[in-house]
C-alpha positions in Angstrom: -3.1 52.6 25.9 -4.7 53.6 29.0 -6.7 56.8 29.2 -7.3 56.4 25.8 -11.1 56.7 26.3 -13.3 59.9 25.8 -16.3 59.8 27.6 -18.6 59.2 24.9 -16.5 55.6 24.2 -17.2 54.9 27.4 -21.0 55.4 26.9 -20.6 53.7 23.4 -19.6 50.7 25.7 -22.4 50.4 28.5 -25.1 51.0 25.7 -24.0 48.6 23.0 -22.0 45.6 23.9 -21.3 43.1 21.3 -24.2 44.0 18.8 -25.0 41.5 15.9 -25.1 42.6 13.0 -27.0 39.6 11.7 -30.2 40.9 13.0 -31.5 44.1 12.9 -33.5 45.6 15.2 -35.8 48.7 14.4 -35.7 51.4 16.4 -38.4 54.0 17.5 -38.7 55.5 15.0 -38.2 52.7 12.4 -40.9 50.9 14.2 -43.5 53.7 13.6 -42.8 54.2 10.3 -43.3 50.5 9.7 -46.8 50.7 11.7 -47.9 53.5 9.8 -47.2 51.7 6.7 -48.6 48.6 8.2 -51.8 50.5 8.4 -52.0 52.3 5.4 -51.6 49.1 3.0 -54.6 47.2 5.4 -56.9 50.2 5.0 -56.5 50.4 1.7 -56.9 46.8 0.8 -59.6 46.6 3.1 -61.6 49.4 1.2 -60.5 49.0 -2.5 -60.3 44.7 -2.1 -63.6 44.4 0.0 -65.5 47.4 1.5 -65.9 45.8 4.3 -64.3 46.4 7.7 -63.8 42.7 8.5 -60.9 43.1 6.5 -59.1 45.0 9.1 -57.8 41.6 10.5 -55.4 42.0 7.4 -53.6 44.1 9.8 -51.9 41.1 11.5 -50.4 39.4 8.6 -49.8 43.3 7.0 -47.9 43.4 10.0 -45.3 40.2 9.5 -44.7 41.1 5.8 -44.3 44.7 6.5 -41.7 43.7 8.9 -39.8 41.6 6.7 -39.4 44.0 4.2 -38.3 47.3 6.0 -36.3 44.8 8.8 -34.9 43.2 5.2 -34.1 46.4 3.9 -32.2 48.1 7.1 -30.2 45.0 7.6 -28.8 45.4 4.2 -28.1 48.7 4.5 -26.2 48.3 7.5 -24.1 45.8 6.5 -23.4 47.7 3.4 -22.0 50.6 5.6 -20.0 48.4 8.1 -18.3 46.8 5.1 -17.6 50.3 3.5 -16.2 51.4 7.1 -14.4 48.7 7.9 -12.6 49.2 4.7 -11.7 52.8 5.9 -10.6 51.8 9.1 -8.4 48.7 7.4 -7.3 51.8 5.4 -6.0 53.6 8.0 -4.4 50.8 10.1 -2.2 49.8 7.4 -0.8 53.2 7.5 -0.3 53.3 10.9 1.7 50.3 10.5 3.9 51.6 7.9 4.4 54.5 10.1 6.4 51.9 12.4 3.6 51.3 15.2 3.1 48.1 16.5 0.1 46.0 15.5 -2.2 46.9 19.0 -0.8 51.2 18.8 -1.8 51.1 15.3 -5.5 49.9 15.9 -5.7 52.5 18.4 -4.1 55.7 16.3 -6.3 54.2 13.3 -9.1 54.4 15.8 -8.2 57.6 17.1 -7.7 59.2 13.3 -11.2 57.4 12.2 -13.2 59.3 15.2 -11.3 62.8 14.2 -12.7 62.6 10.9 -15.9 60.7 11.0 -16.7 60.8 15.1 -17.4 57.9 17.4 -21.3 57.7 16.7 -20.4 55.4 13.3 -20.7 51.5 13.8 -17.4 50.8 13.5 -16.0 53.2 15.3 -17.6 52.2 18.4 -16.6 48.5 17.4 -13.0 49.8 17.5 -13.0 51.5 20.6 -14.5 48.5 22.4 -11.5 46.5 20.6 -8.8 49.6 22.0 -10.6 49.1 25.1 -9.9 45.2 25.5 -6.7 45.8 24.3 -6.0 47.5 27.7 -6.4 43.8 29.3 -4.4 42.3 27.6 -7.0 40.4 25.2 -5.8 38.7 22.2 -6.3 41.1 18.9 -7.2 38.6 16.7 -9.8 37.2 19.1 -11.5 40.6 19.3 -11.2 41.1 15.5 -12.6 37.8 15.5 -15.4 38.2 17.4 -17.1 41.7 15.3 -16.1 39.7 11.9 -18.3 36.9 13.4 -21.2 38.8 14.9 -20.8 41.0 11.5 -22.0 38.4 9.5 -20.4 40.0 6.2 -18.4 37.6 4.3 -15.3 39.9 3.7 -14.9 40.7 7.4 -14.8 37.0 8.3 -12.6 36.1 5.5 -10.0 38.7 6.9 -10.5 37.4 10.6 -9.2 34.1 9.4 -6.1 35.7 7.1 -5.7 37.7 9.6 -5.5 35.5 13.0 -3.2 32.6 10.8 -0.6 35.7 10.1 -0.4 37.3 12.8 0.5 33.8 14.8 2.5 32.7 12.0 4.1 35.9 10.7 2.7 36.9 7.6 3.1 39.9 5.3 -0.1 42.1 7.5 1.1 45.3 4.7 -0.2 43.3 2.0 -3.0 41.6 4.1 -4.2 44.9 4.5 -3.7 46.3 1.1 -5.4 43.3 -0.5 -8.5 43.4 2.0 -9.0 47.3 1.6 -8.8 46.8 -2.4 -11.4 43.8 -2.4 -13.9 46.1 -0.2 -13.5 48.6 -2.9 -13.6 46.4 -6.0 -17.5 45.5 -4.5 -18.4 49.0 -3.2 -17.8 49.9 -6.6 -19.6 46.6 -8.1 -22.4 47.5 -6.0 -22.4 51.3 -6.9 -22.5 50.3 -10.7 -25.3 47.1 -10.1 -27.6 50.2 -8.2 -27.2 52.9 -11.1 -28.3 50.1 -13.7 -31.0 48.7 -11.7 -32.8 52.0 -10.6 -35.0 53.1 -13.0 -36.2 49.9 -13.1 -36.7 50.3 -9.4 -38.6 53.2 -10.6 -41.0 51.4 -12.7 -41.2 48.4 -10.7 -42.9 50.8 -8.2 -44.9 52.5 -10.1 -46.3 48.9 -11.1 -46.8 48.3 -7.9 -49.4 50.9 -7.3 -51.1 50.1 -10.9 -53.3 47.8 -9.5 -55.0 49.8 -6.3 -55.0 53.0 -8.9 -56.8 50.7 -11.2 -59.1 49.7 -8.8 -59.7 53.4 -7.5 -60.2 55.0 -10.9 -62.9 52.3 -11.0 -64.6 52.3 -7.8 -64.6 55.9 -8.2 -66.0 56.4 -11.1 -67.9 53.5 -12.1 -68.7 52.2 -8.6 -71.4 49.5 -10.5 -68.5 47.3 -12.3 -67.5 46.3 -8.8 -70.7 46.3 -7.3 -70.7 42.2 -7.8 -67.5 41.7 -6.2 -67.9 43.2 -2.3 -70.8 41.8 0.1 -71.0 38.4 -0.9 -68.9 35.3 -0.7 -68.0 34.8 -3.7 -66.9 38.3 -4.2 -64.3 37.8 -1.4 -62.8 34.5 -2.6 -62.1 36.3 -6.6 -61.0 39.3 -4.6 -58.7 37.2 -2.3 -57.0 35.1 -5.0 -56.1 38.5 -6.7 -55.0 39.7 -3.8 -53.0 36.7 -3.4 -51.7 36.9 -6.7 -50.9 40.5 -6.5 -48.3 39.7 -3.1 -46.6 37.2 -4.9 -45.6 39.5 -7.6 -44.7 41.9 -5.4 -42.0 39.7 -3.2 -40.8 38.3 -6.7 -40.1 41.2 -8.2 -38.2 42.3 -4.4 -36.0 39.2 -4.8 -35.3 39.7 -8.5 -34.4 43.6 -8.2 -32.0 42.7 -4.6 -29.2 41.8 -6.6 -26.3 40.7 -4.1 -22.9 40.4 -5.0 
């Protein structure tokens, strides 16, 4: 296997070693769009919740929950796609294999045939060619596979580790451990493509829910500015206006959890 490496693997391997896919970090851009959102949601609660500009300390506690939900949401997604291309690669190993390579040439044609058709900037093909790469010294395969089902943190990856470590040291049928581990990625992929198509218009409305009460609260202060006159510049004003506020965020992250349906 040596000189299997374009020049981009070898970048892929100085930039990102061992990445854990447990945790995701936001990048650049990710991280402004979370502190534009951030700052949009305190200035608007500050105005609409207390026309006062005291409330812009909001911003730090904006900040943590703002965090939590878009770091919540990326992390989901990117499991969602390793899972769906680990399933491709599987996909292609297992034909390799059938083709009469041996279990290390058939991660690295599967490899090869994976960055042909989807290129090497794709999470798992990078994965792969740091596993080719190891290969070259003579590193256990299943300690490699091992090691991105663990740092993965998706249960079907680490369930195939294990399967697949115990066969390959005790000679098991890797054709049908294949097969059955490309079919049970599918079986969710499709679960989860049905579970989104029922659940988004109620996505939709959920959202539009959402903005209910600081439309409410506009239409209002807009055009009746003397029914909330009572409720800004004084303590008492604050405290009602806090409790809804309260109230109002702990809707909000209970209908999140009830609408992320996991499988």
């Amino acid at each position: 296997m040596k000189g299997m490496e374009s020049r981009d693997c070898k970048a892929v391997l100085r930039r990102r070693p061992g990445r854990d896919y447990r945790h995701y970090v936001l990048d650049w851009r990710e991280n402004l769009l979370w502190l534009a959102a951030a700052a949009g949601m305190t200035c608007m609660i500050s105005w609409l919740f207390y026309r006062s500009v005291y409330a812009l300390a909001l911003f730090v506690p904006m900040l943590f929950l703002t965090r939590r939900l878009f770091s919540g949401y990326f992390l989901a997604k990117q499991k969602s796609e390793l899972l769906y291309q680990f399933g491709e690669m599987l996909q292609m190993i297992a034909a390799s294999l059938k083709a009469g390579y041996s279990m290390e040439n058939a991660f690295l044609q599967a490899w090869k045939e994976y960055v042909r058709l989807y290129g090497e900037k794709s999470l798992i093909a990078q994965e792969f060619c740091a596993i080719c790469h190891q290969l070259q010294f003579n590193e256990p395969l299943e300690q490699l596979v091992d090691d991105l089902a663990q740092r993965s943190g998706v249960e079907e990856i680490i369930s195939f580790s294990q399967v697949f470590s115990f066969a390959k040291r005790g000679g098991g049928d890797m054709m049908k451990i294949f097969q059955s581990t490309v079919e049970k990625i599918r079986q969710k992929s499709d679960v989860e493509r049905e579970i989104v198509t029922v659940i988004t218009a109620k996505r939709t409305e959920q959202r539009i829910m959402d903005l209910v009460p600081f439309g409410i609260l506009l239409y209002v202060g807009l055009t009746s500015p003397e029914f909330l006159a009572p409720l800004y510049g004084n303590l008492l004003g604050a405290a009602v206006m806090t409790v809804c506020l309260l109230v109002y965020v702990g809707a909000f992250l209970l209908a999140e959890k009830i609408l992320n349906i996991r499988i």
